[in-house]
Every structure is written in structure tokens, then in C-alpha cells.
Backbone as JSON Lines, residues from 0, in Angstrom:
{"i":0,"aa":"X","n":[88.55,57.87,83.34],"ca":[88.87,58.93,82.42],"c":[90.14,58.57,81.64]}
{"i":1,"aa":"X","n":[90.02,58.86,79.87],"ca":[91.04,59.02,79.66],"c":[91.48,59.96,78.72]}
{"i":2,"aa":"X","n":[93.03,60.22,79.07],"ca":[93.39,61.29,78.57],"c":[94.14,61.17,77.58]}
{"i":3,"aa":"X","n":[94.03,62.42,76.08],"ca":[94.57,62.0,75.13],"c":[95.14,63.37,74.81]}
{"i":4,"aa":"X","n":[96.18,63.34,73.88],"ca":[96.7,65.12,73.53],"c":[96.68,65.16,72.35]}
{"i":5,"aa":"X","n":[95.86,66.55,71.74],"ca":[95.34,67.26,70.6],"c":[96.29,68.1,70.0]}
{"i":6,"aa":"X","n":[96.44,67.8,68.98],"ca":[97.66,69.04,68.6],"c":[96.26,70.45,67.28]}
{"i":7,"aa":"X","n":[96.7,71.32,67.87],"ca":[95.83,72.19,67.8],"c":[96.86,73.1,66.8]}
{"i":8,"aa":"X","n":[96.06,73.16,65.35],"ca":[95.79,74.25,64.7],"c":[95.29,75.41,63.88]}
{"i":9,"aa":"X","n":[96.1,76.67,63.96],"ca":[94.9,77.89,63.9],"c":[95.67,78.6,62.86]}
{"i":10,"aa":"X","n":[94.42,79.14,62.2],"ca":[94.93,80.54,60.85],"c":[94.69,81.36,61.85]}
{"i":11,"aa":"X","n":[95.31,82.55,62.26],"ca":[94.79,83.52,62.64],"c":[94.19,84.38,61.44]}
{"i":12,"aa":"X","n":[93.08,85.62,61.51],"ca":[92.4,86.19,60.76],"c":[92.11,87.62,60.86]}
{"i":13,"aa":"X","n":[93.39,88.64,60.14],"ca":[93.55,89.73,60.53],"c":[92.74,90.7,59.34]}
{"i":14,"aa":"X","n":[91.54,90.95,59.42],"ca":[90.3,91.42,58.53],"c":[90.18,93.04,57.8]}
{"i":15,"aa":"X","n":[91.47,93.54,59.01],"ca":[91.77,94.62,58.9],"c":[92.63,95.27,57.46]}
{"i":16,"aa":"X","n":[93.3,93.8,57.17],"ca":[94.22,93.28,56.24],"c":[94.17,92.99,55.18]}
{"i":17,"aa":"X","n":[93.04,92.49,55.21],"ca":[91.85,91.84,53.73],"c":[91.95,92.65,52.77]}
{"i":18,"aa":"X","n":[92.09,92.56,51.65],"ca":[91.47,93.32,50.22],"c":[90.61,92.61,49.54]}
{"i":19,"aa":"X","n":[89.71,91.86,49.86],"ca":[88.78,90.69,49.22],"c":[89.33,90.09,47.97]}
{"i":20,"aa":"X","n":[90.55,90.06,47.7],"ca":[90.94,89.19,46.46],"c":[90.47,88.0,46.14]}
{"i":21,"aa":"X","n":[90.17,87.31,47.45],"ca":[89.79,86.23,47.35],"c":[90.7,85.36,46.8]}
{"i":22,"aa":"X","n":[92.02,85.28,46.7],"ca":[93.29,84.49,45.94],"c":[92.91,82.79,47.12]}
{"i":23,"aa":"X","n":[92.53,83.64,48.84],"ca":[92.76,82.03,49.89],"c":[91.53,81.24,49.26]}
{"i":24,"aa":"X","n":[90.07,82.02,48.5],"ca":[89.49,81.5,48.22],"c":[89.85,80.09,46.96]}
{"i":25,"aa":"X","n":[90.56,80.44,45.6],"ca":[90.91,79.85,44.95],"c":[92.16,78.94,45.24]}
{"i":26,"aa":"X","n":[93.32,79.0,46.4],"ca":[93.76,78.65,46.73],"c":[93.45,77.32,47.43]}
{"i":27,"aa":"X","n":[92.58,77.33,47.99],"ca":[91.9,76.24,48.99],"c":[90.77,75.6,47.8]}
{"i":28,"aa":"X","n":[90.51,75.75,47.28],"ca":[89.84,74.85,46.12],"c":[90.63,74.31,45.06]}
{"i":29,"aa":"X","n":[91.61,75.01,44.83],"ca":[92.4,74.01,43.66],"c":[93.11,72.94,44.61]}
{"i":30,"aa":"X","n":[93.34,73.18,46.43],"ca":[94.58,72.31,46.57],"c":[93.5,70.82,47.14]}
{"i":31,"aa":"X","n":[91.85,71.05,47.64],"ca":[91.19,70.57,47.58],"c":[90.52,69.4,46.35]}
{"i":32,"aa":"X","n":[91.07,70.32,45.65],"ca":[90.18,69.45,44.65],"c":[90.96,67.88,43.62]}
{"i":33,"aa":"X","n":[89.78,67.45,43.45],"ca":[90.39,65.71,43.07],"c":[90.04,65.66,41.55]}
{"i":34,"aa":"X","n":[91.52,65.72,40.9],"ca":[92.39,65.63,41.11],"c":[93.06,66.83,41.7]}
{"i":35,"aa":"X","n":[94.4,66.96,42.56],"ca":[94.56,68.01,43.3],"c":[95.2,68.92,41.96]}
{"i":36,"aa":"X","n":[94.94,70.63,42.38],"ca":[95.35,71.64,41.68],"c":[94.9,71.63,40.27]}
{"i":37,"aa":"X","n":[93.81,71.14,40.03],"ca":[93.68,70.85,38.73],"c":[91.79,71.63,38.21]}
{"i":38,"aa":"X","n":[90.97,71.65,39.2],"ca":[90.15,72.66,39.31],"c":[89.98,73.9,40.49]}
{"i":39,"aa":"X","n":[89.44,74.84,40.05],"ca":[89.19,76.26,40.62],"c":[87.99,76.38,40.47]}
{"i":40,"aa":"X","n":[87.45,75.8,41.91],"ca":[85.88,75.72,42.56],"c":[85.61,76.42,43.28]}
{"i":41,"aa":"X","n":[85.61,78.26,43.72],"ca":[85.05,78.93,45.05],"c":[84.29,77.92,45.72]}
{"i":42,"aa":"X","n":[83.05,77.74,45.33],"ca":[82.39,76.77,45.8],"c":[82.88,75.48,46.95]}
{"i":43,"aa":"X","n":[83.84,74.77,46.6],"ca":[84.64,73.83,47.08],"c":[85.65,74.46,48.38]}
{"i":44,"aa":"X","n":[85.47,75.68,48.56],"ca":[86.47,76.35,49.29],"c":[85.8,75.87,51.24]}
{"i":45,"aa":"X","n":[87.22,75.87,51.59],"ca":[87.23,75.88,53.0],"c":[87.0,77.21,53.85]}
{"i":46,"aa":"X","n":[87.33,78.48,53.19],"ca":[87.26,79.6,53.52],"c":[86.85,80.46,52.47]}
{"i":47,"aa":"X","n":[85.83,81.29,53.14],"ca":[85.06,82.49,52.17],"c":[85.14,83.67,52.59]}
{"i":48,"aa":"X","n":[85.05,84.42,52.13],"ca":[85.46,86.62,52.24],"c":[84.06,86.96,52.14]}
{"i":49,"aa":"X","n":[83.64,87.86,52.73],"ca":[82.29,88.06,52.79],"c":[83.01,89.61,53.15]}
{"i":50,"aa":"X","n":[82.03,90.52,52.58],"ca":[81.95,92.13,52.78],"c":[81.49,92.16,53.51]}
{"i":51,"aa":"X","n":[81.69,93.15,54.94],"ca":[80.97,93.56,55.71],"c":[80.4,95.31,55.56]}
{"i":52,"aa":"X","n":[79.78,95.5,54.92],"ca":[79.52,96.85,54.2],"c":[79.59,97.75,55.41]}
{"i":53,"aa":"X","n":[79.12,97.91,56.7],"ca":[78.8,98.72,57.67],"c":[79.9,99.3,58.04]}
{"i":54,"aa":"X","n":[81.52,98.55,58.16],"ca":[82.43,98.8,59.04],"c":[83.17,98.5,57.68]}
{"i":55,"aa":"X","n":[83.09,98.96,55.86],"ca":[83.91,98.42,55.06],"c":[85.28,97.93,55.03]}
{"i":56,"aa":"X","n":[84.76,96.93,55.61],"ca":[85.81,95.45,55.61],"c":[85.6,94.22,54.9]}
{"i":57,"aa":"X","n":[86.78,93.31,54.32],"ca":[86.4,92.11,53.64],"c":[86.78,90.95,55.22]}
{"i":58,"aa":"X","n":[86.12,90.12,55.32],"ca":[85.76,88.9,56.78],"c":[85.97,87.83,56.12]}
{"i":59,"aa":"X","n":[87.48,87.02,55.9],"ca":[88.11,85.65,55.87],"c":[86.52,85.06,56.88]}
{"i":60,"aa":"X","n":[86.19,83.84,56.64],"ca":[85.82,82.76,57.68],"c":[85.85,81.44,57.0]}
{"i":61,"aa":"X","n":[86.24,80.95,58.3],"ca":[86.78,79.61,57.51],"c":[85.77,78.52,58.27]}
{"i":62,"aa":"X","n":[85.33,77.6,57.62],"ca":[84.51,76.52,57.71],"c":[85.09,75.75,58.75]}
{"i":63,"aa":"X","n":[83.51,75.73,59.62],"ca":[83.92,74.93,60.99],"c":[83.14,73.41,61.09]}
{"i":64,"aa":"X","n":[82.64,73.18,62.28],"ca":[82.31,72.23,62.3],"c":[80.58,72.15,61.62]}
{"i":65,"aa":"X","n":[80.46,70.72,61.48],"ca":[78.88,70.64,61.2],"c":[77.98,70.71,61.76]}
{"i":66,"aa":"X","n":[77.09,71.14,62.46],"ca":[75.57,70.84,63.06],"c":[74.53,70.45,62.74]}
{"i":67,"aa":"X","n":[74.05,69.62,62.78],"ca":[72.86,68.87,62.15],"c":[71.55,69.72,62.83]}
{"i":68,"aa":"X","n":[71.61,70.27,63.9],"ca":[70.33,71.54,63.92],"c":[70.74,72.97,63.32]}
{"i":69,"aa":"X","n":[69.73,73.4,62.86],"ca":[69.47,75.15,63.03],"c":[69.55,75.63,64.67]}
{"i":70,"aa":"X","n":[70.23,76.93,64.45],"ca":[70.16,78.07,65.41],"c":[69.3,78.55,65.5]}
{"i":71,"aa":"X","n":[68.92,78.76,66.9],"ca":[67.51,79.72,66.84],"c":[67.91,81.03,66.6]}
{"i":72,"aa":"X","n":[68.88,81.61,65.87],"ca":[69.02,83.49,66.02],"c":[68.46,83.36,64.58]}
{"i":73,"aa":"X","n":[67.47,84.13,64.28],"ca":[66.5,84.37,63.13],"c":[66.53,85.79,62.45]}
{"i":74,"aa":"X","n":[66.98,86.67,63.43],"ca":[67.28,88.12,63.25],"c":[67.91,88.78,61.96]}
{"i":75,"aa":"X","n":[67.59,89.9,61.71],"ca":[68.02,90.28,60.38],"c":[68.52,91.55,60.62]}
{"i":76,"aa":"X","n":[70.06,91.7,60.18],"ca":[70.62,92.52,60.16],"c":[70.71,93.5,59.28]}
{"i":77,"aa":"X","n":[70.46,95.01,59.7],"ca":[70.55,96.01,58.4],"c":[71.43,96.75,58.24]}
{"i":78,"aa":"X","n":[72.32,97.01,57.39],"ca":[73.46,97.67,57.22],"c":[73.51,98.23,56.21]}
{"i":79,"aa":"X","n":[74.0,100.07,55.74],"ca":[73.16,100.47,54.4],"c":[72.35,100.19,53.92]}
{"i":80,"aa":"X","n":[71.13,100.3,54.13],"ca":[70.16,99.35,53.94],"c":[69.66,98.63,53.13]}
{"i":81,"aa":"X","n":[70.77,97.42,53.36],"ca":[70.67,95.81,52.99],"c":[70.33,95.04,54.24]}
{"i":82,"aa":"X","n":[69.79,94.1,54.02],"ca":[69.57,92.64,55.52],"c":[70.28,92.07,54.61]}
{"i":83,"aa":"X","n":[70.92,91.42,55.97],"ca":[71.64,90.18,56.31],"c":[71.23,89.22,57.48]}
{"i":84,"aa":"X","n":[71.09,87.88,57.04],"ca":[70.79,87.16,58.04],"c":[71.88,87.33,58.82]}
{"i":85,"aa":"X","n":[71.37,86.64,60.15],"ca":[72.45,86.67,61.42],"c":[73.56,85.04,61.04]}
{"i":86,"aa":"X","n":[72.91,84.58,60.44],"ca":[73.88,83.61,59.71],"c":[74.72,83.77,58.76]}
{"i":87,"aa":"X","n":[74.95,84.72,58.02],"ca":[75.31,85.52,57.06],"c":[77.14,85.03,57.63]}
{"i":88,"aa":"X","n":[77.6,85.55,58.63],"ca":[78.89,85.54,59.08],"c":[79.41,84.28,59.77]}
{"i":89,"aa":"X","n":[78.49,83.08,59.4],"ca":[78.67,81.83,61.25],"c":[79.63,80.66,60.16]}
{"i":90,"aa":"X","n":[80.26,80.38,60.95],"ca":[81.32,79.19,60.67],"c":[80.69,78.06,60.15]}
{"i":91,"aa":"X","n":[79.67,77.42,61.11],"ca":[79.18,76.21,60.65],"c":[78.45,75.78,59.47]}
{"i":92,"aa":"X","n":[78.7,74.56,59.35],"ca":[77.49,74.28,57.9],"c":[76.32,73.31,58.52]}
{"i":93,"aa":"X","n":[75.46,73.89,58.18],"ca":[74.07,73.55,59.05],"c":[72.99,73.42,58.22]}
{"i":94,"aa":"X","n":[72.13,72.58,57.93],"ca":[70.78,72.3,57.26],"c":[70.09,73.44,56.56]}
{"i":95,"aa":"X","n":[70.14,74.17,57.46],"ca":[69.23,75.58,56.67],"c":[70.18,76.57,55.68]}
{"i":96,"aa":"X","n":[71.33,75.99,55.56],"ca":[72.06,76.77,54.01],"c":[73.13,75.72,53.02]}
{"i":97,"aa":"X","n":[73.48,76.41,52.01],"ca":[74.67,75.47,51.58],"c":[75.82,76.02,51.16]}
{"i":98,"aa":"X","n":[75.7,77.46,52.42],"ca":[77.24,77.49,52.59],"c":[78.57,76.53,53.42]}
{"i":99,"aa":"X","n":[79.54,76.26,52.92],"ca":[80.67,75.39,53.62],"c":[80.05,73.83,53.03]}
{"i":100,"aa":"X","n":[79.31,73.64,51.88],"ca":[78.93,72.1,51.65],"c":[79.3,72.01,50.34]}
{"i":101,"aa":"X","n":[80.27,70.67,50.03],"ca":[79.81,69.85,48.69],"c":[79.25,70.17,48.09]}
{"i":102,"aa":"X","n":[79.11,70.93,46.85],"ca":[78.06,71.48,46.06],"c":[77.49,70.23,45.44]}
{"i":103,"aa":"X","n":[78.2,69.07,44.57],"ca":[77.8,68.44,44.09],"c":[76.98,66.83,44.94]}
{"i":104,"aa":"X","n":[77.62,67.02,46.59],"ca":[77.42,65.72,47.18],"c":[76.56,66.31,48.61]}
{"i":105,"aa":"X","n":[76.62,67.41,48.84],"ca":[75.8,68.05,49.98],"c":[76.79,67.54,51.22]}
{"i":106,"aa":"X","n":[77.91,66.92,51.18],"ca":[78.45,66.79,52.54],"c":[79.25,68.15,53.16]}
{"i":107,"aa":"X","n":[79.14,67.9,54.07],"ca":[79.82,69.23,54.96],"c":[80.98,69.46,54.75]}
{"i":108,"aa":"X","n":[82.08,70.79,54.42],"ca":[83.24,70.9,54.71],"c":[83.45,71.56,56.09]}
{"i":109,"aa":"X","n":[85.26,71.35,56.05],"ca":[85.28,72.13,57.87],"c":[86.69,72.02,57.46]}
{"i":110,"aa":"X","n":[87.4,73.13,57.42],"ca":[89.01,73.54,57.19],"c":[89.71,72.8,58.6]}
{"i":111,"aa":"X","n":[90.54,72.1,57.47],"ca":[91.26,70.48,57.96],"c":[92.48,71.55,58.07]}
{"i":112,"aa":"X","n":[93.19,72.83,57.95],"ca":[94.78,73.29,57.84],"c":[95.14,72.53,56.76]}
{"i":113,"aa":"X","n":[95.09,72.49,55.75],"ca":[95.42,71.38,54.44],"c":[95.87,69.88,55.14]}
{"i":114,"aa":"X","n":[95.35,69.68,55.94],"ca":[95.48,68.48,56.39],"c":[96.92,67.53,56.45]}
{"i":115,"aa":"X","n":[97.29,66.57,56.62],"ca":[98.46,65.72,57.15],"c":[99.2,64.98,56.21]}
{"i":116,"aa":"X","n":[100.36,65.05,55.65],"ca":[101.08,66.45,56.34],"c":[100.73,67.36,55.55]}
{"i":117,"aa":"X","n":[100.99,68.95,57.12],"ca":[100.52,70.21,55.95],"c":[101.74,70.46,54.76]}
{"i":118,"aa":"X","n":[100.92,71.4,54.08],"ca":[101.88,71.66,52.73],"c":[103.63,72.07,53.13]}
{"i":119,"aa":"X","n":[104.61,72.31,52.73],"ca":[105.37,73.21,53.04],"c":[105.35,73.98,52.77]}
{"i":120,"aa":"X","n":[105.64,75.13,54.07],"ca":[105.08,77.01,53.63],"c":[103.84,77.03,54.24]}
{"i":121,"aa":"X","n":[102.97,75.88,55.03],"ca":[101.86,76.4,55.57],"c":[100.58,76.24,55.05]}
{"i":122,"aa":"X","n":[99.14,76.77,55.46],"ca":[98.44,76.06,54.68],"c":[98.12,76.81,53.45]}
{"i":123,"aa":"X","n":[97.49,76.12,52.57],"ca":[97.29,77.33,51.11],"c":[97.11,78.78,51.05]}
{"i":124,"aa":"X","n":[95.96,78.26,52.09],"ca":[95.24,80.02,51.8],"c":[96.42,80.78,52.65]}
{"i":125,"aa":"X","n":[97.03,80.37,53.43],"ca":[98.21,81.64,54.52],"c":[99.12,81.92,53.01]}
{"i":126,"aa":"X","n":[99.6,80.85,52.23],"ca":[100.69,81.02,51.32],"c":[100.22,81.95,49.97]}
{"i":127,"aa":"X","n":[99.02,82.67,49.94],"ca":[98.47,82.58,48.88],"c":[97.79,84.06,48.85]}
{"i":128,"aa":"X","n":[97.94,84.75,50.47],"ca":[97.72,86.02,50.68],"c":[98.68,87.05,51.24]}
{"i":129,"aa":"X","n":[98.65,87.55,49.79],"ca":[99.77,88.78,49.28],"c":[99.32,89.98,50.41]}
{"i":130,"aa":"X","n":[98.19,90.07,51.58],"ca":[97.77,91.14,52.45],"c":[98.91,90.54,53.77]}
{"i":131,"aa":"X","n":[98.78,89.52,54.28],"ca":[98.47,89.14,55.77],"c":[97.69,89.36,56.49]}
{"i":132,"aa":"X","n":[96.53,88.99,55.83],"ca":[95.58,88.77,56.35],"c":[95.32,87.98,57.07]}
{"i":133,"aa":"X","n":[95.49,86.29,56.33],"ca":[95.7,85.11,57.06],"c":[97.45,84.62,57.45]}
{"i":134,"aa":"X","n":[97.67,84.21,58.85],"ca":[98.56,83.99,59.11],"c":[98.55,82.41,59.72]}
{"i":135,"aa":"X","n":[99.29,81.68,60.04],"ca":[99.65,80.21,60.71],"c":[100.3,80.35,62.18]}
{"i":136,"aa":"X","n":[99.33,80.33,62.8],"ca":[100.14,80.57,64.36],"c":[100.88,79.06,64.63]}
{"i":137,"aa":"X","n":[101.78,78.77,65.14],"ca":[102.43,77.74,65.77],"c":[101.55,76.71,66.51]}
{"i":138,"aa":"X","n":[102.15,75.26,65.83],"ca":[100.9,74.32,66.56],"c":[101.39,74.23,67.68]}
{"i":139,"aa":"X","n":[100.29,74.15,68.96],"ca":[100.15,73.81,70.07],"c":[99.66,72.53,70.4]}
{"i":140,"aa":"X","n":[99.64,72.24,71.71],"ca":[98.7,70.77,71.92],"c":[98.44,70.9,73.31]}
{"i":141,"aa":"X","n":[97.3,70.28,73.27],"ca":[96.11,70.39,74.34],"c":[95.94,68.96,74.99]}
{"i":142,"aa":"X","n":[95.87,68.87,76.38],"ca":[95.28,67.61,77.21],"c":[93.72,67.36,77.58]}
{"i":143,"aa":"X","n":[93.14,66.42,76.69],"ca":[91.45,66.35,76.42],"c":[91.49,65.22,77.49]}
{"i":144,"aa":"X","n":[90.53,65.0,78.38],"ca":[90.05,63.73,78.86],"c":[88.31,63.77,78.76]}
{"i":145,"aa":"X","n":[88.47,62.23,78.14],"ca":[87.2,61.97,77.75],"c":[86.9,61.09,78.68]}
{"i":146,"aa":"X","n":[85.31,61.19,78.8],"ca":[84.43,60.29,79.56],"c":[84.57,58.91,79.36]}
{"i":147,"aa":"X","n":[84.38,57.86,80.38],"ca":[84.48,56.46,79.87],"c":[83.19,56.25,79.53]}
{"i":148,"aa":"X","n":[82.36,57.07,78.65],"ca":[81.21,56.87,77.48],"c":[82.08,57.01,76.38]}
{"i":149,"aa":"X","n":[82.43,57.86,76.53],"ca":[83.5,58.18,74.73],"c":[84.44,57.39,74.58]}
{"i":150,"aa":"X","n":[85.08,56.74,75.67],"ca":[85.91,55.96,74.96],"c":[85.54,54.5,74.48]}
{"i":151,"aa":"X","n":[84.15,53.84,75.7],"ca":[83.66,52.99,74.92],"c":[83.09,52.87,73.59]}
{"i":152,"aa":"X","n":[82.61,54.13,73.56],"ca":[82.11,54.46,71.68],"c":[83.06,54.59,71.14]}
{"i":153,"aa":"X","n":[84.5,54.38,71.32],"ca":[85.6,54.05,70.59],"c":[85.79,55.48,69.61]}
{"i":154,"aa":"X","n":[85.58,56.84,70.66],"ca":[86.23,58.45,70.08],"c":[87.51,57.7,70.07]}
{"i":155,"aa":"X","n":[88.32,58.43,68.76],"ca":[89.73,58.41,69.06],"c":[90.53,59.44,69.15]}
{"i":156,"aa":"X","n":[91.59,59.65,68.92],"ca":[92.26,60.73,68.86],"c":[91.1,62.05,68.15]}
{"i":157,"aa":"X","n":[91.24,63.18,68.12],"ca":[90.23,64.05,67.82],"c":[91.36,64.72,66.78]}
């Protein structure tokens, strides 16, 4: 076994807070985009606001990892009566939609924290919502030990 340490970080996502401005939306696409700050792509975004009409609230979710299968939850949710898939609210970007993907290249996104190093002030979308909605909790770090399968497949740091 070997062991490696993860430094772990999180937006927290206070929904209660939301006014759907959507500002983290445009925020995270201009600082995304190549050249940086120079287009305003929703599309391109790491994080999307979605209405939840039932419990009127606006729902930050931010793009997670990829899955190359579908979920079996198929179910359809009714709320004022509209359906919503049960996918409607899920993190991942997965085959059966093209939410959280590359519009123009179909590859997957998955919110990197504006990635290394982060911005100063935090990541876009926290700096960019006038609610507090989204906040930057303090990075932590975690002790992973991986199998001596993973490390012969040469996983590295995560």
C-alpha cells in the first residue's frame, strides 16, 4: 500500500441564499475561457442554478466527476405540474445529457476550484456572489492509500 495526501477543496452551497443571478454562472465561464476573461459562455460554466419550483429556491451545482455509464434512476419528477427528470439536479456529466460538457468538443467538465494556483480572493464564482450563497471553506488534506494495482498503473497524486 501506498499512501499519498490530497489536499481537498470545497465551495460550500448555501441555496437558501441564492437569487438565481446567475453572476457564478458568468463568472466561471469568462475565467474559463481561452483566451481567459475574454468570452461569456453559460454554457462553458463549471456551475449551473437550476430553479427548484416546489420548495422556490434557486440550486448552485457544480460539475462533478464524469461517468461513462447512465444511472438507472429513470423517474420523473412532478412539481407544479412540470416533470423533471431525476437527473435534472445530479452533478455528473454522463452520456445521456450535455449538461457539464464542452459544447463545442463534447469533453466533460468537473469544477477544478479555478484550479492551481487559485485566483486571489478565492474561486470566481465565491468572488462573484453578491448573496453568499457560495462560500470557500478552508483547504483540508486527506490520507488516500492506494492499492498496489493503482500504483502500478502509475495513479498519481489525485
Amino acid at each position: 500500500m501506498k499512501t499519498i495526501i490530497k489536499t481537498i477543496k470545497t465551495i460550500k452551497i448555501d441555496p437558501l441564499k441564492c437569487t438565481g443571478c446567475r453572476a457564478c454562472e458568468m463568472a466561471c465561464s469568462t475565467f474559463h475561457a481561452k483566451p481567459q476573461f475574454r468570452i461569456v459562455n453559460p454554457t462553458r460554466s463549471r456551475i449551473r442554478v437550476f430553479w427548484d419550483e416546489e420548495n422556490d429556491v434557486y440550486i448552485p451545482i457544480l460539475a462533478g466527476e464524469y461517468t461513462q455509464a447512465e444511472c438507472n434512476s429513470r423517474y420523473i419528477i412532478t412539481m407544479n405540474k412540470k416533470e423533471y427528470g431525476e437527473c435534472s439536479f445530479c452533478r455528473s456529466s454522463c452520456p445521456s445529457r450535455d449538461l457539464f460538457k464542452e459544447p463545442d468538443s463534447g469533453i466533460a467538465l468537473k469544477c477544478d476550484v479555478c484550479g492551481e494556483p487559485m485566483p486571489e480572493g478565492g474561486p470566481m464564482c465565491v468572488q462573484w456572489c453578491a448573496s453568499g450563497a457560495l462560500t470557500y471553506a478552508p483547504e483540508r488534506t486527506e490520507e488516500i492509500e492506494l492499492a498496489e494495482e493503482e500504483v502500478e498503473e502509475g495513479v498519481e497524486e489525485l
